[in-house]
C-alpha positions as CSV (number, residue, x, y, z in Angstrom):
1,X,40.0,94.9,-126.7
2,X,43.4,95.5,-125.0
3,X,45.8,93.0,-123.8
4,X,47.0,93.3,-120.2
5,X,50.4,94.1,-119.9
6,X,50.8,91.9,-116.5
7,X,54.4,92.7,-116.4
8,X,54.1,96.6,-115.8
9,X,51.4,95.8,-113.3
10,X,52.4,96.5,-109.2
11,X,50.8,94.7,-106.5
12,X,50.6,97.9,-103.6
13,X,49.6,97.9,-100.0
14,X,46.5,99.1,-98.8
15,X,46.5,103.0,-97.6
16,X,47.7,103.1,-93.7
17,X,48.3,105.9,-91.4
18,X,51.3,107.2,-91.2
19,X,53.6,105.3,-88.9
20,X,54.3,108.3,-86.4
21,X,50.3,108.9,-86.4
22,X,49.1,105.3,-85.7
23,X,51.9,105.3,-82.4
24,X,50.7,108.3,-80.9
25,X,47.3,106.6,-81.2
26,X,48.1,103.7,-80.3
27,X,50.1,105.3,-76.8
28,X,47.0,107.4,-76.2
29,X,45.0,104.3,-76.3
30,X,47.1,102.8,-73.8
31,X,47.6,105.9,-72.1
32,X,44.3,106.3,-71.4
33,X,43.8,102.8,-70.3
34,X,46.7,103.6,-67.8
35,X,45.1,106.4,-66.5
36,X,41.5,104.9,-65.9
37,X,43.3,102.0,-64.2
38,X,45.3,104.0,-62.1
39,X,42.3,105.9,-60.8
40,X,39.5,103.6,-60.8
41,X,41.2,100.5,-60.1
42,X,41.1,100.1,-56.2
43,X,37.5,101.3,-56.4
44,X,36.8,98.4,-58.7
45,X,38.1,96.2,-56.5
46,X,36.8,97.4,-53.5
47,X,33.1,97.1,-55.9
48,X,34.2,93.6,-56.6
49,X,35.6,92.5,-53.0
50,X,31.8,90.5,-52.4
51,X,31.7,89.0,-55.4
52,X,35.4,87.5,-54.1
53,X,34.8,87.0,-50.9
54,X,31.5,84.9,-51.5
55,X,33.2,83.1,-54.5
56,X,36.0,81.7,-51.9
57,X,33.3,81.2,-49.1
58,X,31.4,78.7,-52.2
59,X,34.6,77.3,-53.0
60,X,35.7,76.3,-49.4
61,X,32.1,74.9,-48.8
62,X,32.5,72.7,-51.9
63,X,36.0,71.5,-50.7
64,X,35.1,70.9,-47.1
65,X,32.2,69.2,-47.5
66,X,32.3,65.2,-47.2
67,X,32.1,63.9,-50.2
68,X,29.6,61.4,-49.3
69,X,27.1,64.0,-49.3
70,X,28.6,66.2,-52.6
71,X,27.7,62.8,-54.2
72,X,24.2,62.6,-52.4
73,X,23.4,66.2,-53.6
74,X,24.9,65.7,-57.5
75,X,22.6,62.3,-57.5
76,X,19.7,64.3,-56.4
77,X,20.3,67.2,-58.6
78,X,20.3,64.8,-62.1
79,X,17.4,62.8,-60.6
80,X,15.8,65.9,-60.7
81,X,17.1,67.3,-63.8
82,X,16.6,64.0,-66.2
83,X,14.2,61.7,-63.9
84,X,16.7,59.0,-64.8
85,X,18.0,57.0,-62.3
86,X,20.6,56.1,-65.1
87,X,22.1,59.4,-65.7
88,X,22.2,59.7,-61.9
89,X,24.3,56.9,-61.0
90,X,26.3,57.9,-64.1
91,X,26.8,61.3,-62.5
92,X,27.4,59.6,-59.2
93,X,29.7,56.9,-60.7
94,X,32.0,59.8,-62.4
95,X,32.7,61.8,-59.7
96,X,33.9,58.7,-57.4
97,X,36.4,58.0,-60.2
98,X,37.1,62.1,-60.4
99,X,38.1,61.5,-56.7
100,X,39.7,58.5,-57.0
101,X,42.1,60.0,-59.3
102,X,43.1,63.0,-57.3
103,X,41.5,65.5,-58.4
104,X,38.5,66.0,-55.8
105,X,39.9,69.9,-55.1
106,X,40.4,71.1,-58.4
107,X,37.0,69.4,-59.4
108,X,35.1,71.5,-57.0
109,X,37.0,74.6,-57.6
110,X,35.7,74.7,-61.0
111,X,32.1,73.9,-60.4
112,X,32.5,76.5,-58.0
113,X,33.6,79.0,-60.5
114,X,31.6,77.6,-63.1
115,X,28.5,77.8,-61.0
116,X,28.7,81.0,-59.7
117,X,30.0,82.3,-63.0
118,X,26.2,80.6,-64.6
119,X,23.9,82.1,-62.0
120,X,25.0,85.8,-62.6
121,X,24.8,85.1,-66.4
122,X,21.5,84.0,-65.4
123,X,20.7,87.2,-63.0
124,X,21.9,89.2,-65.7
125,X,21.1,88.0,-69.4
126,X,17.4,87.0,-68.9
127,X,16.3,90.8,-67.9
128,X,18.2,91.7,-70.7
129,X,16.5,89.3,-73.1
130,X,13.7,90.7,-71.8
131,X,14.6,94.2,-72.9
132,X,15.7,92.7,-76.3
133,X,12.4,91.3,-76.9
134,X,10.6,94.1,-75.6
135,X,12.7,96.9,-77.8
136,X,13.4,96.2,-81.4
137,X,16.1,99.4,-80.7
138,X,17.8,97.5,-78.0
139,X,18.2,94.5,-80.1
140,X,19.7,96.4,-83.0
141,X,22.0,98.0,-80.1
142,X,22.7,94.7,-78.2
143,X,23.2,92.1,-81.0
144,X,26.6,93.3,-82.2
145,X,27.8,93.7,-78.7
146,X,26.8,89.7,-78.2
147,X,28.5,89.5,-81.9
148,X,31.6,90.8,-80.3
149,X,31.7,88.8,-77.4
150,X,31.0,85.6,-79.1
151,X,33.7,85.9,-81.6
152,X,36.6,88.0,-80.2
153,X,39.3,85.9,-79.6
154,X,39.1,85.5,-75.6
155,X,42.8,86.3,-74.8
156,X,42.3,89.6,-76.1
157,X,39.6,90.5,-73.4
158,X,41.8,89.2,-71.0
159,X,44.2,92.1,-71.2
160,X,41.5,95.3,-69.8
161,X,40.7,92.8,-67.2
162,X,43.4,92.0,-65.9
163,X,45.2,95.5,-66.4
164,X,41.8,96.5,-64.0
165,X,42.0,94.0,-61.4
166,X,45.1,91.7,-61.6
167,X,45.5,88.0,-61.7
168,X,42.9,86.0,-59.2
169,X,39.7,84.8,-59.1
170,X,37.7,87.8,-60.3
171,X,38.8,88.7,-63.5
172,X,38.8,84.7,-64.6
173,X,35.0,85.1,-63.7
174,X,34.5,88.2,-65.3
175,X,36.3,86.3,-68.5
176,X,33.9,83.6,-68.2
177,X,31.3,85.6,-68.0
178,X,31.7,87.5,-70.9
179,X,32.4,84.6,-73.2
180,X,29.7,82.8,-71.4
181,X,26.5,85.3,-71.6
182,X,25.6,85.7,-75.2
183,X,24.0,82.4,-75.5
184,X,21.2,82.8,-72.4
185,X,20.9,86.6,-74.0
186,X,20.1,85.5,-76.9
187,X,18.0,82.5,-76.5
188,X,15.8,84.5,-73.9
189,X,14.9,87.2,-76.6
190,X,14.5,84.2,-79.6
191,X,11.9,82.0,-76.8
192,X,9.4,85.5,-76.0
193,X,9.6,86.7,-79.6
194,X,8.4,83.2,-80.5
195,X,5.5,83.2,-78.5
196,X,2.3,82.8,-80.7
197,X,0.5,86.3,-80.9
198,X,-2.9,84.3,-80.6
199,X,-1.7,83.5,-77.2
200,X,-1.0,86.5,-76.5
201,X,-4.5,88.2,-77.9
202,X,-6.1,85.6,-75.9
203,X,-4.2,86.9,-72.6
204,X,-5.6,90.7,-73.5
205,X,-8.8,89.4,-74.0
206,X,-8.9,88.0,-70.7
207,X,-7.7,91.5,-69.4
208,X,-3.6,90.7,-68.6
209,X,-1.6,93.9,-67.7
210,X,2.1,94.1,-68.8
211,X,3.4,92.2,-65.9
212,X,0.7,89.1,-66.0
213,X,1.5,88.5,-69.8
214,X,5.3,88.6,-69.1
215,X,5.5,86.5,-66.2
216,X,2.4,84.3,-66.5
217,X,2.3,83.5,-70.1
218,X,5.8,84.9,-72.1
219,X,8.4,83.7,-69.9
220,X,6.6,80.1,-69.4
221,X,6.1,79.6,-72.6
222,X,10.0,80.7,-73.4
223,X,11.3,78.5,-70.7
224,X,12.4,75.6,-73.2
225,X,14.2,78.1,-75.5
226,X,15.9,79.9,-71.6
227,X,16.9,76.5,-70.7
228,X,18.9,75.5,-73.8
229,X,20.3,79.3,-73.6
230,X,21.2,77.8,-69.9
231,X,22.7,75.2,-71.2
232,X,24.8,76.8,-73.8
233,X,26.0,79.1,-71.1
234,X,27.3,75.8,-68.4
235,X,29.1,74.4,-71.7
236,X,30.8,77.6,-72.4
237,X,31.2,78.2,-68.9
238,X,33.5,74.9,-69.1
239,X,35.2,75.6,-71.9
240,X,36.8,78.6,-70.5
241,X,38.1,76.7,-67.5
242,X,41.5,76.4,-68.9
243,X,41.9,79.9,-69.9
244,X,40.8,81.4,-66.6
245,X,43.3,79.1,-64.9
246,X,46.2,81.3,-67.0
247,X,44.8,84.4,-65.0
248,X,45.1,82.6,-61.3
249,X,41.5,80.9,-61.3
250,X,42.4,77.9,-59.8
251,X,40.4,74.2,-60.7
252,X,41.1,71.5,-63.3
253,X,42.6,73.8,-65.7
254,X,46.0,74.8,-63.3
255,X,47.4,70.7,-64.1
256,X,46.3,70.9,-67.8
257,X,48.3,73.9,-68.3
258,X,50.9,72.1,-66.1
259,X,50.8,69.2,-68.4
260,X,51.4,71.9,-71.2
261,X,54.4,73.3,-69.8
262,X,55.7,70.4,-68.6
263,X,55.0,67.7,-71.3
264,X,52.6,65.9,-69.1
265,X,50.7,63.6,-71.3
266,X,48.8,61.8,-68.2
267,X,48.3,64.3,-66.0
268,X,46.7,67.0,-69.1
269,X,44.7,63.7,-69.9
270,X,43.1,63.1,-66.7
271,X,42.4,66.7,-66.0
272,X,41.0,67.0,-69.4
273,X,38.7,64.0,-69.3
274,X,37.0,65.1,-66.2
275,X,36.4,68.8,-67.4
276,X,34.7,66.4,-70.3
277,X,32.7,64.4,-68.0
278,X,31.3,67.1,-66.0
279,X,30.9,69.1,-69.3
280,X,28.8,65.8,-70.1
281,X,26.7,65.4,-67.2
282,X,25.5,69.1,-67.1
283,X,24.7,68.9,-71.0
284,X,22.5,65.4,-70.5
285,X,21.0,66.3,-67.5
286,X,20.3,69.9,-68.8
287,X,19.2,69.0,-72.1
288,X,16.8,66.2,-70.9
289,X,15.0,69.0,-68.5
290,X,14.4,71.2,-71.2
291,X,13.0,68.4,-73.2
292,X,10.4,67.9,-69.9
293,X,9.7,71.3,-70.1
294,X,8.7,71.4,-73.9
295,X,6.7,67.9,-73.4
296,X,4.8,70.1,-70.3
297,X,4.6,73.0,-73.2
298,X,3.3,70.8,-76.1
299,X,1.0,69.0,-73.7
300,X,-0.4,72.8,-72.5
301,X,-1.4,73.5,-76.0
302,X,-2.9,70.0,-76.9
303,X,-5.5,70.5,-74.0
């Protein structure tokens, strides 16, 4: 057996194109980009102009309304949710000290964005679930495109959007509702797959067409799994508040990258701690429905 002669050994780089090769590539790439932009851009906007307008028509609402009654419907809505009379006045009790700390606008301003931003992931990641679980080809199709969402950093995605339709409201929700998406995707697939195929042999039995079996036995049966894909999508819905708010989307994140700039500690603080309060309330009061619902589903089956 040979030594190694470890002296007479060469550490290389790995093969690249050649440098004049990857540039032209790289400016046909952008080039390309350009050009799309250039031609499709006012038509994209012009596509996008409702979404805008009734995303600023939401937002003013929010901000216009008397509080007393933002705090009558926020009560109502986690009474509903949790059926705790705690976690509403909890809910009520955090968003008097929200507003007694200044930051009534900017709070409602993000739950406009982030609420707007959750219904369209809803509108448009359950049908697609659907498909998924429906389509073992669409799931090998979809997956990696969810894998790429999930995990490419999200600054990088910011670039194509904003190149398309500027800084402004749009693009931050189209940002957040591309980081935001994957989770009610894939948790809508994950609850109809899991549906027991005895249930489902019991539905053909009884004579069920496509339609009947989806929306009277799948989708109910799924709705614990859809909720906590729901719920995934409000929290990353939040997250991304501060990052939209880099693009023009205005809401708590504007003073936390202020406090960034600026060296605010207080300011970034407050601003932080009620994007983590709200975070909190929508997780508790989401989390405790979907344990109703799965209580109602466990009680179906034990009769």
């Amino acid at each position: 057996m040979s030594l190694i002669d470890w002296n007479k050994l060469t550490i290389t780089e790995p093969p690249v194109l050649p440098r004049e090769l990857l540039r032209n590539f790289k400016k046909g790439i952008d080039g390309a980009f350009r050009d799309f932009s250039r031609t499709y851009g006012e038509a994209l906007e012009n596509f996008f102009n409702p979404l805008l307008m009734f995303l600023k028509w939401f937002q003013d609402l929010l901000v216009a309304t008397p509080w007393p009654i933002i705090l009558f419907i926020i009560g109502g809505l986690s009474w509903i949710g949790s059926r705790s009379w705690k976690m509403s006045v909890g809910a009520v009790l955090a968003f008097v000290a929200i507003g007694w700390m200044d930051m009534w606008e900017d709070t409602m301003a993000t739950l406009a964005i982030v609420s707007v931003a959750t219904l369209l992931c809803i509108a448009i990641g359950i049908p697609i679930g659907i498909w998924m679980s429906r389509s073992d080809r669409a799931q090998r199709i979809i997956t990696p495109v969810l894998d790429v969402m999930q995990t490419i950093p999200s600054f990088v995605y910011l670039i194509p959007v904003v190149m398309l339709l500027g800084i402004g409201k749009v693009p931050g929700l189209l940002a957040v509702m591309i980081y935001a998406s994957p989770p009610i995707i894939r948790l809508t697939n994950l609850g109809i797959r899991l549906v027991d195929a005895e249930v489902l042999e019991a539905a053909d039995a009884f004579g069920s067409n496509y339609r009947q079996k989806l929306f009277q036995v799948q989708i109910p049966l799924a709705l614990p799994n859809i909720f906590a894909g729901v719920n995934q999508t409000i929290m990353m819905s939040l997250s991304m508040v501060v990052i939209a708010a880099m693009i023009g989307v205005p809401g708590l994140g504007v003073p936390v990258l202020r406090a960034v700039s600026n060296q605010y500690l207080a300011l970034g603080l407050m601003n932080g701690l009620a994007i983590v309060a709200i975070a909190i309330i929508f997780d508790r009061v989401s989390q405790a429905y979907g344990k109703r619902l799965q209580k109602h589903r466990e009680g179906d089956h034990g009769v």
